[in-house]
C-alpha positions in Angstrom: -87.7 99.7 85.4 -90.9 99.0 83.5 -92.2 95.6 83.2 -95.0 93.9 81.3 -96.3 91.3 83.2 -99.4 88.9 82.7 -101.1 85.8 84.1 -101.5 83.0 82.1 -102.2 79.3 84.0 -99.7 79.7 86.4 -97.5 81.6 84.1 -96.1 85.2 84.8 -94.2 86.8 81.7 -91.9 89.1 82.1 -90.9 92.1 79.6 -87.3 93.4 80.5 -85.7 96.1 77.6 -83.0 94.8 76.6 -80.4 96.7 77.6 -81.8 96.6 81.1 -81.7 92.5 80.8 -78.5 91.5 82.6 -78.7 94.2 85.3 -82.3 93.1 86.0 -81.5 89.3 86.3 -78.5 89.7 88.5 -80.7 91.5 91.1 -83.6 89.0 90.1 -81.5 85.8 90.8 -79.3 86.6 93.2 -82.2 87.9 95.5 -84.2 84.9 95.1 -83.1 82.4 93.5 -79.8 82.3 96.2 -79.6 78.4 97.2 -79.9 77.2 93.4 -76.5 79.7 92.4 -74.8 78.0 95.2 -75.8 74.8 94.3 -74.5 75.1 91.0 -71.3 77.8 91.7 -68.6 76.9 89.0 -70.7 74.6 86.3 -70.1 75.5 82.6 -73.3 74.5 82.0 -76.9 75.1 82.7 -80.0 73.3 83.9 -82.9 73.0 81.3 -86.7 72.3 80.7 -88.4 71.9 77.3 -91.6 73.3 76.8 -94.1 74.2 74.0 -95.1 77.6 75.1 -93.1 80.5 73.6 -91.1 83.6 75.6 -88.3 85.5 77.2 -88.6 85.5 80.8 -91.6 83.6 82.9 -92.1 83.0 86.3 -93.9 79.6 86.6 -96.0 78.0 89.1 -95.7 74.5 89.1 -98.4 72.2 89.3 -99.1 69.9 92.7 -100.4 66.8 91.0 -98.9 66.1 87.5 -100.8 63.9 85.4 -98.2 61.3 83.6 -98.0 61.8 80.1 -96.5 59.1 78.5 -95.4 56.7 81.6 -98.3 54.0 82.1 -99.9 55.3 85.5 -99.2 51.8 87.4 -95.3 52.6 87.1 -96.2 56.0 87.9 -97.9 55.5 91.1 -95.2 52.9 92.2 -92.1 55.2 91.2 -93.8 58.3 93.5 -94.8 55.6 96.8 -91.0 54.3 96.7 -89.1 57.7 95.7 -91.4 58.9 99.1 -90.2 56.2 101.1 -86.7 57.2 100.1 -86.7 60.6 100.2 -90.0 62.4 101.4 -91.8 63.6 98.2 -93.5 62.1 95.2 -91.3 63.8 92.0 -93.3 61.9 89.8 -96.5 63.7 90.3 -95.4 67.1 92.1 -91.4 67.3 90.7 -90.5 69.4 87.7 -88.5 67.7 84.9 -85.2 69.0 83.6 -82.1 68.1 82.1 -78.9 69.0 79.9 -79.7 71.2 76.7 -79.8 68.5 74.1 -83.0 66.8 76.0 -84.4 69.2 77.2 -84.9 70.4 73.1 -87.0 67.3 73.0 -90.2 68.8 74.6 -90.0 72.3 72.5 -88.4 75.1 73.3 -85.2 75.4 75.5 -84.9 77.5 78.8 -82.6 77.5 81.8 -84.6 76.7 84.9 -83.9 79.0 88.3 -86.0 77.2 91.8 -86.8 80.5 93.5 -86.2 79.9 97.0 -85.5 76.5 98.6 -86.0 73.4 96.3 -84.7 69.7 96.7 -84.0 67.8 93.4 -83.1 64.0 93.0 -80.9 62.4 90.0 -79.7 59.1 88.9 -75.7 59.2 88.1 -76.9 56.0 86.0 -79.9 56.9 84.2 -80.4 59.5 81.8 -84.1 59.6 81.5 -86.7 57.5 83.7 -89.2 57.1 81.1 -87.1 56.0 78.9 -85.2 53.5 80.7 -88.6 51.8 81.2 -90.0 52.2 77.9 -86.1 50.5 76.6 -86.0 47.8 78.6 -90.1 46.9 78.9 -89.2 43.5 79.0 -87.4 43.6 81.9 -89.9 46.2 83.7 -93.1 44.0 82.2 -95.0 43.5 85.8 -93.0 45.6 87.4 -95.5 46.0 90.2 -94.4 42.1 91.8 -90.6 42.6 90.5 -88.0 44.3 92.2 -86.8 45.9 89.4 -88.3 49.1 90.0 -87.0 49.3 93.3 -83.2 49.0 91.6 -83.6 52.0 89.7 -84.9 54.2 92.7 -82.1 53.1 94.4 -79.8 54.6 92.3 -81.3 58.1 93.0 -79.5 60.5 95.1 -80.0 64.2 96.3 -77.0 65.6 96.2 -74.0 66.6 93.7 -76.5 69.0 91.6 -73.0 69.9 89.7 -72.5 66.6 88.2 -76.1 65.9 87.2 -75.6 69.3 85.2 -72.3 67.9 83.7 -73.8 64.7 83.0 -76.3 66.2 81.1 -78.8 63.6 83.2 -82.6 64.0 84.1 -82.7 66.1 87.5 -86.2 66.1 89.2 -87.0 68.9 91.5 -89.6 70.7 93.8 -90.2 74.0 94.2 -93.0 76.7 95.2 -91.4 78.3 91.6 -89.6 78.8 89.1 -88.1 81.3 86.4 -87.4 79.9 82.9 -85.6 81.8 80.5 -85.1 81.6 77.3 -82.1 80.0 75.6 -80.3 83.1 73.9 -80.5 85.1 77.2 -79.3 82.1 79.3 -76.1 82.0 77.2 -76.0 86.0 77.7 -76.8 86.1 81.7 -74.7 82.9 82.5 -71.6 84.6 80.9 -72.4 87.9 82.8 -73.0 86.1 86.4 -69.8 84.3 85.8 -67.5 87.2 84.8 -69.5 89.2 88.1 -68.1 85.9 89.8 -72.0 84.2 91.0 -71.4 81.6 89.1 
């Protein structure tokens, strides 16, 4: 097996032939990527992230100290203390974004995300993006800092049930050391092949 690999700000790319491709991701996955197949055993679906850049098969590294880009940095701050308090890490600012396909084709490019290794992940069964649910109801959020209101929507977070986050097509934020994405026409290809070897 003969792979092209390069460094590019936290990105590794990965060059598989393509008649090599499903063999090569089974052994990939299944070796390191084992707690995330179990978690999501028996979806039809898959988990996805937009992005801009453009490949096959990367392995990222994800940042420790995101940045927001569009949520004002006062809500931002707030949503990492209290989602700490809740459940022990800030996804605002060190989580990695996903969601069904359709949203995730909002930031660019689709991929199916894999957390290599161990990974925790939180979702709201009642909202489908965070951002967005503040930027909707701004009114209601205006001040947020002295309201309570903030507080309601982290309390509808949970860490469990990946499966039905996937299903509902819902924002899922995780943590991980890293990741693989890869890209949408060899998802649909290795998701079929993982199912019919029974991983999935």
């Amino acid at each position: 097996m003969k792979l092209k690999q390069y460094l590019n700000e936290g990105k590794t790319s990965i060059d598989v032939p393509p008649d090599e491709q499903n063999e090569f991701l089974e052994t990939l996955l299944t070796k390191n990527c084992k707690q995330y197949l179990n978690a999501i055993k028996g979806t039809q679906k898959l988990l996805y992230r937009g992005t801009e850049q453009v490949f096959k098969i990367a392995e990222i590294t994800p940042r420790k100290n995101r940045n927001p880009k569009d949520m004002p940095l006062e809500y931002h701050k707030l949503l990492d203390k209290l989602f700490n308090t809740k459940f022990g890490w800030k996804p605002r600012s060190t989580g990695i974004f996903c969601s069904g396909r359709h949203q995730a084709a909002v930031y660019g490019s689709v991929y199916s995300i894999w957390p290599i290794g161990k990974f925790k992940f939180i979702w709201s069964p009642k909202i489908h993006d965070l951002y967005l649910k503040i930027y909707r109801d701004s009114s209601t959020f205006k001040n947020a800092i002295a309201q309570p209101a903030i507080q309601d929507l982290v309390d509808t977070y949970q860490s469990n049930n990946l499966k039905s986050a996937i299903y509902n097509e819902n924002e899922v934020m995780l943590i991980c050391n890293s990741y693989y994405l890869i890209n949408e026409k060899i998802s649909y290809d290795i998701h079929n092949f993982l199912k019919y070897k029974d991983i999935l």
